[in-house]
C-alpha positions in Angstrom: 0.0 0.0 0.0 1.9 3.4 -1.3 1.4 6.5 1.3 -1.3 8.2 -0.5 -3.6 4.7 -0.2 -2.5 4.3 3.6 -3.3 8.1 4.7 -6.9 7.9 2.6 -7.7 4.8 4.9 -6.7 6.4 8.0 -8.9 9.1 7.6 -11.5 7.0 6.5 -11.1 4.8 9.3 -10.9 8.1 12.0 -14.5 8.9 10.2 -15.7 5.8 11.5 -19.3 6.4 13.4 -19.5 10.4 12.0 -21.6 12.3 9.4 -19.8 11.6 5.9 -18.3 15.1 4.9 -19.9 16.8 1.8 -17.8 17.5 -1.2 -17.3 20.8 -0.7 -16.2 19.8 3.3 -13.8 17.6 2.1 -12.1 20.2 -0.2 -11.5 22.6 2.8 -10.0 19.7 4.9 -7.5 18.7 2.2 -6.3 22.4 1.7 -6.6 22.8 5.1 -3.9 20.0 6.1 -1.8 21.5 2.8 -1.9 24.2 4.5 -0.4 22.8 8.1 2.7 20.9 6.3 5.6 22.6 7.1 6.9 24.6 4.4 9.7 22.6 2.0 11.3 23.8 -1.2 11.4 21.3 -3.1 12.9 22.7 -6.3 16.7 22.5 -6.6 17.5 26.4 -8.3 15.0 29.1 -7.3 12.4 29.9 -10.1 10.7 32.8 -11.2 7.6 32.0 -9.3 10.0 31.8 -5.9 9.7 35.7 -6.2 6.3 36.1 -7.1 4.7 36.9 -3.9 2.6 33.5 -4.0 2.5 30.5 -2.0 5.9 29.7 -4.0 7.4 32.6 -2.6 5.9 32.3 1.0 7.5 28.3 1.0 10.9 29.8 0.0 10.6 32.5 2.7 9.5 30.1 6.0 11.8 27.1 4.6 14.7 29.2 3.9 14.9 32.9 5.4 12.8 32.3 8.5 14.3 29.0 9.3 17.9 30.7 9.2 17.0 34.0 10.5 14.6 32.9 12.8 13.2 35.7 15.8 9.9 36.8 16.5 10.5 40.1 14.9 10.9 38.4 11.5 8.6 35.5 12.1 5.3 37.6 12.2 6.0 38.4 8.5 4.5 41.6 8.9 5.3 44.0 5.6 8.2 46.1 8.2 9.5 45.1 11.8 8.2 46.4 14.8 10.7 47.3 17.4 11.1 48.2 21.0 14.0 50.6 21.6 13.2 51.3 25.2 12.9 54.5 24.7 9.9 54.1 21.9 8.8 52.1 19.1 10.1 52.5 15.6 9.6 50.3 12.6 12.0 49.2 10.2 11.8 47.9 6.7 13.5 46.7 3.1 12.7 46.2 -0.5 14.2 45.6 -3.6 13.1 47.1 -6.9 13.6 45.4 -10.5 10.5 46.6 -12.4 11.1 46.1 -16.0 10.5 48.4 -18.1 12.3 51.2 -15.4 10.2 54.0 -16.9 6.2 53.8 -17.0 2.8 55.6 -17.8 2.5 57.7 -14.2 6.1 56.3 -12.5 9.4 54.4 -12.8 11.6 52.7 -10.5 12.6 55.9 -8.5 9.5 57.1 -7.3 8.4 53.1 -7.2 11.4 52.5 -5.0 10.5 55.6 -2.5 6.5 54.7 -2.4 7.0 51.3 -2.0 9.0 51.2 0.7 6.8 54.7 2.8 3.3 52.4 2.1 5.3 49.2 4.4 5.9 51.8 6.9 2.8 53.1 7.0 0.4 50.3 6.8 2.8 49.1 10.4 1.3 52.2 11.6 4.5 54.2 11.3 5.2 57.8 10.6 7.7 57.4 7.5 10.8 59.5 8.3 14.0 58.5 6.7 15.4 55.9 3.9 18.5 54.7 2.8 18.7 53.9 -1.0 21.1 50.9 -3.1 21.8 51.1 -6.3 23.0 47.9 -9.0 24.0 49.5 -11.8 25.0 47.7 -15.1 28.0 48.9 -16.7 26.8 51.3 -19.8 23.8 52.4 -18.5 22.9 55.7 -19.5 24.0 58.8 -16.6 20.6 60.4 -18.3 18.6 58.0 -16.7 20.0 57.4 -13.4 19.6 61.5 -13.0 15.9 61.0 -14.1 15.5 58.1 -11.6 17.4 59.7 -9.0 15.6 63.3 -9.7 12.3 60.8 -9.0 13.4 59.2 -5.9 13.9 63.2 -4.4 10.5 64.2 -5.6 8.7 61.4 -4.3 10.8 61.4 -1.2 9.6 65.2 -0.7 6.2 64.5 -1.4 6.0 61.4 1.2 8.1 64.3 3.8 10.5 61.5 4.2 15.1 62.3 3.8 17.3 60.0 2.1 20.1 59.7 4.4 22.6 56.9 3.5 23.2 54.6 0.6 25.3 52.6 -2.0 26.0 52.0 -5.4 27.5 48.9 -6.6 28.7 48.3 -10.8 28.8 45.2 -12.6 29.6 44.2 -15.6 27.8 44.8 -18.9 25.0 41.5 -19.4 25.2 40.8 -15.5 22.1 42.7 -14.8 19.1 44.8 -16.6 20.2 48.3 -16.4 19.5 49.7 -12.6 18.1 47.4 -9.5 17.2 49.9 -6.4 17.0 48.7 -2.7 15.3 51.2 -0.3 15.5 49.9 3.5 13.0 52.4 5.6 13.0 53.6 9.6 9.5 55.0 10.8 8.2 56.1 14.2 5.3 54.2 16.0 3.8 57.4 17.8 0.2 56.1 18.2 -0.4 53.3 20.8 -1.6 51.0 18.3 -1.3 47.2 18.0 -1.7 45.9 14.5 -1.8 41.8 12.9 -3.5 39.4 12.1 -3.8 37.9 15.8 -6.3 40.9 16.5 -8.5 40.4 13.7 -12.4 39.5 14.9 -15.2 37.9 13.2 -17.7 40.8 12.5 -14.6 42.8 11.4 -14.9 44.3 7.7 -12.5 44.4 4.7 -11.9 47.4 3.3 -9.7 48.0 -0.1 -8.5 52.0 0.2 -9.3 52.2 -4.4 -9.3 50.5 -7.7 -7.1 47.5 -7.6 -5.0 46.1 -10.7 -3.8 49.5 -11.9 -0.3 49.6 -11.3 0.8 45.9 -13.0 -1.6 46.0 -16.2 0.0 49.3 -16.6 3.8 47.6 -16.5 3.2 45.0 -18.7 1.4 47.2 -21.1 4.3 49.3 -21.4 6.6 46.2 -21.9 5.2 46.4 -25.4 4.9 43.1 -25.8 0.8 43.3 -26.4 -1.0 45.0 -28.7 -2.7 46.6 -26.8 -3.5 50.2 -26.1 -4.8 51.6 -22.8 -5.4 55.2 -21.3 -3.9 53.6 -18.2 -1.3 54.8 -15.8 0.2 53.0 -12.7 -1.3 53.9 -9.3 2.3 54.4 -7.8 1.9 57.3 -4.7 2.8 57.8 -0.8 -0.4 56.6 1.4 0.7 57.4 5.0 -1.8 60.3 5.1 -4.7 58.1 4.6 -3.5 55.3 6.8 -2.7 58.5 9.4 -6.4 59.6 8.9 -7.9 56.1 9.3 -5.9 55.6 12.5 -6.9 58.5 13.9 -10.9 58.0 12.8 -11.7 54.4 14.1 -10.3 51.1 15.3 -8.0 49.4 13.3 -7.1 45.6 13.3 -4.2 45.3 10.8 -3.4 46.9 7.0 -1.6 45.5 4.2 0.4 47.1 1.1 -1.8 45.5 -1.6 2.1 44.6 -4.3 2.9 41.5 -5.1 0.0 39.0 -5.5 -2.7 41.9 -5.0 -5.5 41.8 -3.0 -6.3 38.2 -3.0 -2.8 37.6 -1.7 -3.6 39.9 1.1 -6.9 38.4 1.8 -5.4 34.9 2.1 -3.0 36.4 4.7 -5.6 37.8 6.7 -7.6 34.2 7.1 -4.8 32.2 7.3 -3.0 34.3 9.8 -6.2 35.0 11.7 -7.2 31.8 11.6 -10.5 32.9 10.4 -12.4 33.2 7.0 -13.0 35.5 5.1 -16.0 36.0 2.7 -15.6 38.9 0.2 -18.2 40.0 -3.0 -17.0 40.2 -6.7 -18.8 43.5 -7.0 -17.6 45.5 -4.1 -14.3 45.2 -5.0 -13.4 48.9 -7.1 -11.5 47.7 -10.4 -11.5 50.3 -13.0 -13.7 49.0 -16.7 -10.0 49.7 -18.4 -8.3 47.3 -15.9 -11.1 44.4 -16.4 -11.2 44.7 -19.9 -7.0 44.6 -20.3 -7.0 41.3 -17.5 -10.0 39.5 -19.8 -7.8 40.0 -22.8 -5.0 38.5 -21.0 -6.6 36.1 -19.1 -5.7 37.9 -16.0 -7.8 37.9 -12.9 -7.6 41.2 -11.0 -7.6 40.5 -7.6 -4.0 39.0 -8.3 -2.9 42.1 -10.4 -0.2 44.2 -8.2 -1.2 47.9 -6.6 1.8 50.7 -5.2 -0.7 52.9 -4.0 -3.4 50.6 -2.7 -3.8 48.9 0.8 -6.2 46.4 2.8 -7.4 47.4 6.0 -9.2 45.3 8.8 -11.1 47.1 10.9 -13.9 47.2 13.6 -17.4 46.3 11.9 -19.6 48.6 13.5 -17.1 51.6 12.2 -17.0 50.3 8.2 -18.5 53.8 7.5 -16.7 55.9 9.2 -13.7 54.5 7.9 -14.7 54.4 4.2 -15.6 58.1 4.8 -12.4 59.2 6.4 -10.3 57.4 3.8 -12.5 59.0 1.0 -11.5 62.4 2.1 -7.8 61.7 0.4 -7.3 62.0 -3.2 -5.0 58.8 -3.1 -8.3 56.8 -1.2 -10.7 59.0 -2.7 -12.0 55.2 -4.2 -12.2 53.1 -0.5 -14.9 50.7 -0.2 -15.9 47.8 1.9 -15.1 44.5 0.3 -15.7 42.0 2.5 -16.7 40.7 6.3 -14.5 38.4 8.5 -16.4 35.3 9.5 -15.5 32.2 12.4 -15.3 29.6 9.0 -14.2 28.2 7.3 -11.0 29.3 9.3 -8.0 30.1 6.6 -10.3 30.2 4.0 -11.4 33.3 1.5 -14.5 32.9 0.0 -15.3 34.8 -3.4 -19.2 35.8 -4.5 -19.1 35.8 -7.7 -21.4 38.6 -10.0 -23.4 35.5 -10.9 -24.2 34.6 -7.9 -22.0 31.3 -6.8 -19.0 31.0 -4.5 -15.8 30.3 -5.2 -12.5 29.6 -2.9 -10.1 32.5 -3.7 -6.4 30.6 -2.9 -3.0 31.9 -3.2 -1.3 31.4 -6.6 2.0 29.4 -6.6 3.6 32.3 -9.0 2.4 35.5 -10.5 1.4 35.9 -14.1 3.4 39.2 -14.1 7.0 39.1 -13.1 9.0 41.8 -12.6 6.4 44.4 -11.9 8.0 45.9 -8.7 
């Protein structure tokens, strides 16, 4: 009897004297023990998909980073680190940018690289303050563009009232990389008494998505010219500490996320999973711009997947939806919030979709992402 045979009797057998599970019971069980294996890479080279922002991406994270680095600080996988200094909390945080093209409708990789890294602070609850800024440059690359990029990163910087304060800049050699990579590591102050994650998440709590969701990847991978298509489409790159500031100050707040890599369905699935708790969202609450839908349809894209840079998720106390959804509307770069979704007791870890139609679907993480390279 091979494994698979043995472990389908045992459970059989344990079932002994119950009520048979339905179909759809039995799915959620078998994702739900997935789910509880400890994470393994079992590829031997990483993959494109390992840096995706999918479940490939979270396996190569726990099995490799977090097994090596391991302290709670890094283990609560938060988008920046919370720490205690004694003296006060601050929150510190990394990225890396490799966005290809480096120059798009509405951004590039500067401003991207200064955003992106403001929105981790800020959806920790942090007031942004200052950044330090890498650079990978490939030997040729054109001065022009580095002063653009760099003339970008000061703007947005001013903008976001954040100071680029240290840095690097490392060369290699022509072919060993794709123009300019940028890193941006980012220090923020906590000065609310606020407790954000997952672990505070209730059932009753809603789901809120702070605008139109998709923009910023459909935008980079028209631009890539690779499609023929046309869009009037630009990228929803921009700074959103002053909404997260306004929500904070307007009602209860149980945890945010920066909507990148995987979009909001990634996001979603880290709220259940981490909260142990399910959550049901409705395919027409969630604000997607007709241009967005209509470019993911003709790519076969679904939206919810689609990366954001100026978009965020927010848990928060249900009997405040309103007020928050008003406060956050009061900021051009929120202007779009709506409620998306509820958080329910089950089925726990799950994310439940209503479809336009009028069915249900599970909405699980991907194992890659459709669009690479689009932060």
């Amino acid at each position: 009897m091979n494994t698979a045979e043995w472990a389908e009797r045992a459970l059989a057998e344990a079932a002994v004297g119950q009520e048979p599970l339905s179909r759809e019971e039995q799915v959620l069980e078998r994702i739900e023990r997935a789910r509880r294996r400890k994470p393994k890479v079992t590829e031997e080279r990483v993959t494109m998909a390992h840096g995706a922002g999918g479940k490939a991406s979270r396996t190569l994270i726990q099995a490799v980073f977090v097994d090596a680095f391991a302290n709670p600080a890094l283990q609560r996988l938060d988008d920046g680190a919370t720490l205690d200094l004694g003296t006060g909390r601050l929150v510190f945080t990394t990225d890396a940018y490799v966005v290809s093209p480096l120059f798009f409708p509405g951004g590039d990789i500067g401003d991207l690289a200064v955003n992106g890294t403001v929105n981790d602070l800020a959806v920790c609850g942090a007031r942004p303050m200052y950044l330090s800024a890498g650079f990978v440059l490939e030997e040729g690359f054109p001065v022009a563009d580095l002063r653009r990029i760099t003339a970008s990163m000061a703007a947005a910087a001013e903008r976001a009232g954040v100071r680029v304060v240290t840095g690097d800049t490392k060369v290699v050699q022509r072919g060993k990389a794709d123009g300019c990579y940028v890193t941006t590591s980012g220090i923020g102050a906590l000065e609310r008494p606020v407790t954000l994650g997952e672990s505070r998440v209730r059932p009753g709590d809603a789901v809120i998505v702070s605008g139109p969701v998709g923009e910023h990847g459909v935008t980079v991978m028209i631009a890539r010219g690779e499609l023929d298509i046309e869009a009037d489409l630009t990228s929803d790159t921009a700074p959103v500490h002053e909404a997260v500031a306004a929500l904070l100050d307007a009602v209860p707040v149980r945890m945010m996320r920066d909507a990148t890599r995987g979009g909001v369905a990634t996001i979603l699935n880290e709220i259940a999973v981490g909260a142990g708790l399910a959550v049901t969202a409705g395919e027409r609450a969630i604000p997607v711009r007709p241009v967005v839908s209509g470019a993911c349809e003709l790519l076969g894209l679904d939206p919810l997947y689609v990366a954001c840079e100026g978009r965020f998720v927010a848990v928060v106390d249900g009997d405040h939806a309103a007020a928050a959804v008003r406060a956050l509307r009061r900021h051009p770069v929120s202007e779009g919030a709506a409620v998306v979704g509820t958080v329910e007791a089950g089925p726990p870890g799950m994310v439940l979709l209503k479809t336009a139609s009028g069915g249900t679907r599970i909405v699980d993480l991907l194992v890659g992402d459709p669009l690479p390279r689009i932060c």
